[in-house]
matplotlib code that plots the C-alpha trace (Angstrom):
import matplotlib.pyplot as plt

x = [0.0, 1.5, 0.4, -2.0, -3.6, -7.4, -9.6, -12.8, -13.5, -16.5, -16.8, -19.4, -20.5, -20.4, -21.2, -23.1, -21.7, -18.9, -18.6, -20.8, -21.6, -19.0, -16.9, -14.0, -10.9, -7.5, -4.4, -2.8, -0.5, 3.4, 5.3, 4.7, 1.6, 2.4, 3.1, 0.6, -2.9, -4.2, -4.2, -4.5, -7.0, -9.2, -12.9, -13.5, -17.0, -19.1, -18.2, -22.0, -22.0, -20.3, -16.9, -13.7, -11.9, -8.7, -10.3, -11.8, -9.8, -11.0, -10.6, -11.9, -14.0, -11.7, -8.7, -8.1, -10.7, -13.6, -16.4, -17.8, -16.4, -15.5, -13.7, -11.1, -13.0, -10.1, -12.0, -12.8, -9.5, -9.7, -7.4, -9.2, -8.1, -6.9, -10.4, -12.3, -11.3, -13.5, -11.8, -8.9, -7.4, -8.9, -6.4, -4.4, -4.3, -1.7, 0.8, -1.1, -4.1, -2.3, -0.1, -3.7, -5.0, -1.3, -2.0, -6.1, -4.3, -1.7, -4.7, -6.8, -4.2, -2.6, 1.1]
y = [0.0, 4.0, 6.9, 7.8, 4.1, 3.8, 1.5, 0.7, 1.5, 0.7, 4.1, 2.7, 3.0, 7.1, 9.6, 13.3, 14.5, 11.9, 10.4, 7.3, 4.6, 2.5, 4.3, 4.9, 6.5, 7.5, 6.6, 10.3, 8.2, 8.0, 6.7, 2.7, 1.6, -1.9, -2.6, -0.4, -1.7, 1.3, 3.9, 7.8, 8.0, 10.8, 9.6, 10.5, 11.5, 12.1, 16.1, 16.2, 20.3, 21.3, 22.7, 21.8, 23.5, 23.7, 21.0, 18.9, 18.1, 17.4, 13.6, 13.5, 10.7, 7.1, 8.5, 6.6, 3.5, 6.4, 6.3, 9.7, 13.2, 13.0, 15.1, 14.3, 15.1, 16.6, 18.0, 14.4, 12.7, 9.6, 6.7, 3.7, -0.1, -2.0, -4.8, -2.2, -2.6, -4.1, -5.9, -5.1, -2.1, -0.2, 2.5, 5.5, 8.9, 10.7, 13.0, 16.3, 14.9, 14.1, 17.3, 18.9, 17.0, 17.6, 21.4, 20.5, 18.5, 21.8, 24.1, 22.3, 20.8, 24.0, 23.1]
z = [0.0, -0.9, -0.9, -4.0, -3.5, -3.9, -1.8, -1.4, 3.0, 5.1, 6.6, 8.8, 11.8, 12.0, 14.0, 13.0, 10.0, 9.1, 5.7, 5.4, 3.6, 1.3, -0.6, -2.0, -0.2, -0.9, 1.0, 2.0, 5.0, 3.2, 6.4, 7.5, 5.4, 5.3, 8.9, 10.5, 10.9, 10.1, 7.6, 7.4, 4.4, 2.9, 1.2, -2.5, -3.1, -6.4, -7.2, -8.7, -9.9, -7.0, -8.2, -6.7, -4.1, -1.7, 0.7, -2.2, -5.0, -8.2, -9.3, -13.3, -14.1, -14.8, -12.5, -9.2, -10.8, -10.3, -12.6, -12.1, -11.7, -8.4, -5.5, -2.5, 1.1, 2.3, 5.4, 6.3, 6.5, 8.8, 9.9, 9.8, 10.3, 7.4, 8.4, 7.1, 3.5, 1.1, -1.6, -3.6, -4.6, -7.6, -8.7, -7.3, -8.0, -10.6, -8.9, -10.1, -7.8, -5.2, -4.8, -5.1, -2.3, -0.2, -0.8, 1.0, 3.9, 4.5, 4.9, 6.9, 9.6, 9.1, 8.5]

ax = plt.figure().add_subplot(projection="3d")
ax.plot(x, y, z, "-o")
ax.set_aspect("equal")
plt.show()
C-alpha cells in the first residue's frame, strides 16, 4: 500500500456529520503503510455540480478507478483499520491529484 492508493473502505458506523456509507478513499499516510494496521486516508465523493476546491480536490471521471467526476473530502480525512477494506485495490491517483489534495491536507491541519 502508498500513498495515492485507492480502496474501497467501510466508513461505517459514524457519527453526525462523518462520511458514510462504502466508498472509495485515498491513502494520504506516506510513512509505514504496510506494517501499521491502520491507515491515514481521505474519502472521495461524487463532485455532482459542485466545483472543486482547496479542501476537495478534483478527481476527473476514470482517474483513481472512479467512474464519475469525483472530489477528494479533504475536510474528512480519517485513519481507519486496514479490516475495514472491502476488496482489492482499484487504482491510485496521478501525482497532479495528489499534490492537489497535499495542498487541501496543509490548509486544513494547518502546516
Amino acid at each position: 500500500m502508498n500513498r495515492g492508493d485507492v480502496y474501497w473502505f467501510n466508513l461505517d458506523p459514524t457519527v453526525g456529520n462523518e462520511t458514510q456509507k462504502t466508498r472509495m478513499c485515498v491513502v494520504v499516510q506516506r510513512l509505514n503503510t504496510e506494517k501499521s494496521p491502520v491507515l491515514i486516508v481521505c474519502p472521495i465523493s461524487d463532485a455532482g455540480a459542485r466545483p472543486p476546491n482547496l479542501l476537495n480536490p478534483a478527481v476527473p471521471r476514470g482517474a483513481g478507478g472512479t467512474t464519475k467526476d469525483s472530489r477528494v473530502l479533504v475536510h474528512q480525512i480519517r485513519t481507519l483499520d486496514k479490516n475495514r477494506i472491502v476488496g482489492a485495490k482499484v487504482g491510485e491517483l496521478c501525482e497532479n491529484i495528489m499534490a492537489d489534495v497535499s495542498r487541501g491536507l496543509k490548509a486544513i491541519l494547518d502546516l
